[in-house]
N, CA, C and O of each residue as an XYZ file, in Angstrom:
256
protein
N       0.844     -1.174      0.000
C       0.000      0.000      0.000
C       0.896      1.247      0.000
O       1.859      1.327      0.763
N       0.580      2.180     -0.830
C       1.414      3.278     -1.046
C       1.429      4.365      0.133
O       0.288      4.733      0.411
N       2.341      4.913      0.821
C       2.256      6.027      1.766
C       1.411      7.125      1.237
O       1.321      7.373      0.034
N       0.618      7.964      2.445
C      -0.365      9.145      2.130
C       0.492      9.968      1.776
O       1.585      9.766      2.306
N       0.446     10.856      1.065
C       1.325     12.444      1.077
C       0.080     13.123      0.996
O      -0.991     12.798      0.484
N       0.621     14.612      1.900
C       0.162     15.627      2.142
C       0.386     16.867      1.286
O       1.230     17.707      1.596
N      -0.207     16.945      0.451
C       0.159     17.795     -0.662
C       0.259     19.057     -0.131
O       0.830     19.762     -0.963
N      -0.052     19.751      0.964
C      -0.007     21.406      0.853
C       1.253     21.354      1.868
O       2.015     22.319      1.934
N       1.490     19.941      2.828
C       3.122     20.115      3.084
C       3.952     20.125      2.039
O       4.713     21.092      1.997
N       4.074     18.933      0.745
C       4.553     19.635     -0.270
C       4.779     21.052     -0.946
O       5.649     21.639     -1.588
N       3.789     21.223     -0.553
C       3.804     23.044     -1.518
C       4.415     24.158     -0.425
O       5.174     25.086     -0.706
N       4.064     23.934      0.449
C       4.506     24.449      1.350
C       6.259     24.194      1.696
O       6.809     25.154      2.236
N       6.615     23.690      1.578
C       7.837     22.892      1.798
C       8.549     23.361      0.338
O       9.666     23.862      0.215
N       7.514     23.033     -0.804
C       8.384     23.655     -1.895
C       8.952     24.876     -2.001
O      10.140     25.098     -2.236
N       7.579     26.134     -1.722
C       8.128     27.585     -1.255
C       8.911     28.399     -0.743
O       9.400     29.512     -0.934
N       8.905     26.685      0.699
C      10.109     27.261      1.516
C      11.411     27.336      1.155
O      12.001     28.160      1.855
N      12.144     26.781      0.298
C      12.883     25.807     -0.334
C      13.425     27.254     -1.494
O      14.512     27.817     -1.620
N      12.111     27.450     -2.169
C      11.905     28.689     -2.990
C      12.640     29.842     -2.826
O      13.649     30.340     -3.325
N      11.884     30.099     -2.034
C      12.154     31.401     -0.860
C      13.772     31.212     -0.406
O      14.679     31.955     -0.779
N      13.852     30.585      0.074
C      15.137     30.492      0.694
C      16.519     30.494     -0.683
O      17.601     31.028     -0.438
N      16.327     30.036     -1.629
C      17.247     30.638     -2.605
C      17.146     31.627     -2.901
O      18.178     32.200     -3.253
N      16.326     32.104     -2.917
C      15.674     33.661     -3.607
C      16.675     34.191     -2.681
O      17.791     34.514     -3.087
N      16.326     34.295     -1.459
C      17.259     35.093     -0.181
C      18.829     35.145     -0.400
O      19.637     36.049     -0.616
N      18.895     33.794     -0.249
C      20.584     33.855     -0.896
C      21.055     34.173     -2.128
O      22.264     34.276     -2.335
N      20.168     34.354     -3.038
C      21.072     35.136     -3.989
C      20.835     36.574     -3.895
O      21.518     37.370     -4.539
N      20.202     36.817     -3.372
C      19.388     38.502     -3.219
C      20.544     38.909     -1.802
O      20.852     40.079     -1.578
N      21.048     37.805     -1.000
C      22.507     38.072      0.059
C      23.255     38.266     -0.717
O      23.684     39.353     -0.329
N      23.969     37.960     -1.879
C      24.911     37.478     -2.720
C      24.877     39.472     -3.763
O      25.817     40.194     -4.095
N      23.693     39.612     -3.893
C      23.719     40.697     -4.826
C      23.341     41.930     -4.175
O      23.946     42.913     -4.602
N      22.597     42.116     -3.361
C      22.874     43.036     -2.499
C      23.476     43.222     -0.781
O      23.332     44.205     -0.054
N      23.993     42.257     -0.553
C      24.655     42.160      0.863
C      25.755     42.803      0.586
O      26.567     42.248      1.327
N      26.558     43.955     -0.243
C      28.240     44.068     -0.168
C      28.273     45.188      1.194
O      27.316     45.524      1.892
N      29.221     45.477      1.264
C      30.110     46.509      1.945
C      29.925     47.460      0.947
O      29.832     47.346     -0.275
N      29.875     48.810      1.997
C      29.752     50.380      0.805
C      31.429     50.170      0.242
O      31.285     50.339     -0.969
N      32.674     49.942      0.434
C      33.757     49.265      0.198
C      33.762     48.652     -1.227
O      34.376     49.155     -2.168
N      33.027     47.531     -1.297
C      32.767     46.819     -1.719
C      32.325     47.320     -3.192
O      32.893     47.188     -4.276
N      30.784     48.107     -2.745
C      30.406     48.516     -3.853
C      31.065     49.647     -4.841
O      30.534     49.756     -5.946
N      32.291     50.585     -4.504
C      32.539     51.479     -4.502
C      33.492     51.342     -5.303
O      33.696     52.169     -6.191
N      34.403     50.037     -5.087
C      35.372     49.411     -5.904
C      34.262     48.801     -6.938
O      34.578     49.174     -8.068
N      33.390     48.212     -6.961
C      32.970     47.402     -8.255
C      32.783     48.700     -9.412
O      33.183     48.750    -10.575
N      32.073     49.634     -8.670
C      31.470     51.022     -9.818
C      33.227     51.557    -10.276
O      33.511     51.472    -11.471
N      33.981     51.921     -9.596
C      35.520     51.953    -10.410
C      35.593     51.297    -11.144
O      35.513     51.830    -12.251
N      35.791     49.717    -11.158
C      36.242     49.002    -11.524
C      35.137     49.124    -13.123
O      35.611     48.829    -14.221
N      34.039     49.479    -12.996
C      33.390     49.073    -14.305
C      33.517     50.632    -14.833
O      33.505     50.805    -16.052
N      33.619     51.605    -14.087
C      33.595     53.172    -15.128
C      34.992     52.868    -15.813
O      35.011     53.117    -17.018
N      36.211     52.355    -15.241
C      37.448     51.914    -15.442
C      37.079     51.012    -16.973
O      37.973     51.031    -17.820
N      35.985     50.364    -17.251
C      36.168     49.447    -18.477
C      35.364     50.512    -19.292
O      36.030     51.128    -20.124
N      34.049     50.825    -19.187
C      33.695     51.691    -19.846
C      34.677     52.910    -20.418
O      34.717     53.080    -21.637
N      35.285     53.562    -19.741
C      36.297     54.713    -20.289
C      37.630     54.061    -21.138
O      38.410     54.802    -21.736
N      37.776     52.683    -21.113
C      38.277     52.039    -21.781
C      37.894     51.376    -23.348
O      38.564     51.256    -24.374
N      36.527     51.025    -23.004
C      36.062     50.658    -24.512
C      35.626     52.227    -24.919
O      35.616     52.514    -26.116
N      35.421     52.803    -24.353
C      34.911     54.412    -25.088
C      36.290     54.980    -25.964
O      36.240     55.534    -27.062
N      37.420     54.712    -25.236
C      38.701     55.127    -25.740
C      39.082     54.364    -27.164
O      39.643     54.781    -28.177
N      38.486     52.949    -26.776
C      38.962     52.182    -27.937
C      38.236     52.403    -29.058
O      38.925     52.325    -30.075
N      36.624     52.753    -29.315
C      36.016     52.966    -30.177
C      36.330     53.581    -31.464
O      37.157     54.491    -31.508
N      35.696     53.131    -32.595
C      36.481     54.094    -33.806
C      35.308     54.687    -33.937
O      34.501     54.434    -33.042
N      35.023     55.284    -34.641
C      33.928     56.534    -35.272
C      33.568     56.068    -36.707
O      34.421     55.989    -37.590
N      31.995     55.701    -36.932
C      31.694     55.134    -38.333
C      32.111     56.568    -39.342
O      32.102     57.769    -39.069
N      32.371     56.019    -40.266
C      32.784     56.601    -41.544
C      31.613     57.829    -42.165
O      31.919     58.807    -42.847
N      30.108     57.412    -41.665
C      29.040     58.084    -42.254
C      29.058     59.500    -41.397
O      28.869     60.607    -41.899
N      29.288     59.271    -40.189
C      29.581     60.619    -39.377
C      30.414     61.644    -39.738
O      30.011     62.802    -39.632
N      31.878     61.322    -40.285
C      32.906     61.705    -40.909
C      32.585     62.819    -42.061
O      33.060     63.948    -42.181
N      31.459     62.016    -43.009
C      30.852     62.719    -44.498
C      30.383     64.112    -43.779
O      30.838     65.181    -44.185
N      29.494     64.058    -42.740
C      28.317     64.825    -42.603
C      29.242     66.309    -42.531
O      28.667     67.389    -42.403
């Protein structure tokens, strides 16, 4: 004879389960240090002012 399951402990249990990754990645993406964040925004204006530097200028701009 097959065991009962309780389906809304399932669902319930699934959510929790849910929820609880949700949290840890939402720790993961907003948990830093003002430190933390302060170096990442350098670190990416640092690539941006880099590919901006590298860019060439299309040719059609040139005509005008």
């Amino acid at each position: 004879m097959a065991d009962v399951v309780n389906l809304n402990e399932r669902r319930k249990r699934r959510d929790r389960e849910q929820r609880k990754t949700e949290a840890e990645a939402k720790r993961i993406l907003f948990g830093r240090t003002k430190a933390e964040k302060q170096k990442q925004e350098k670190e990416r204006s640092a690539d941006v002012r880099k590919l901006d530097g590298a860019r060439r200028e299309r040719a059609d701009k040139d005509r005008d």
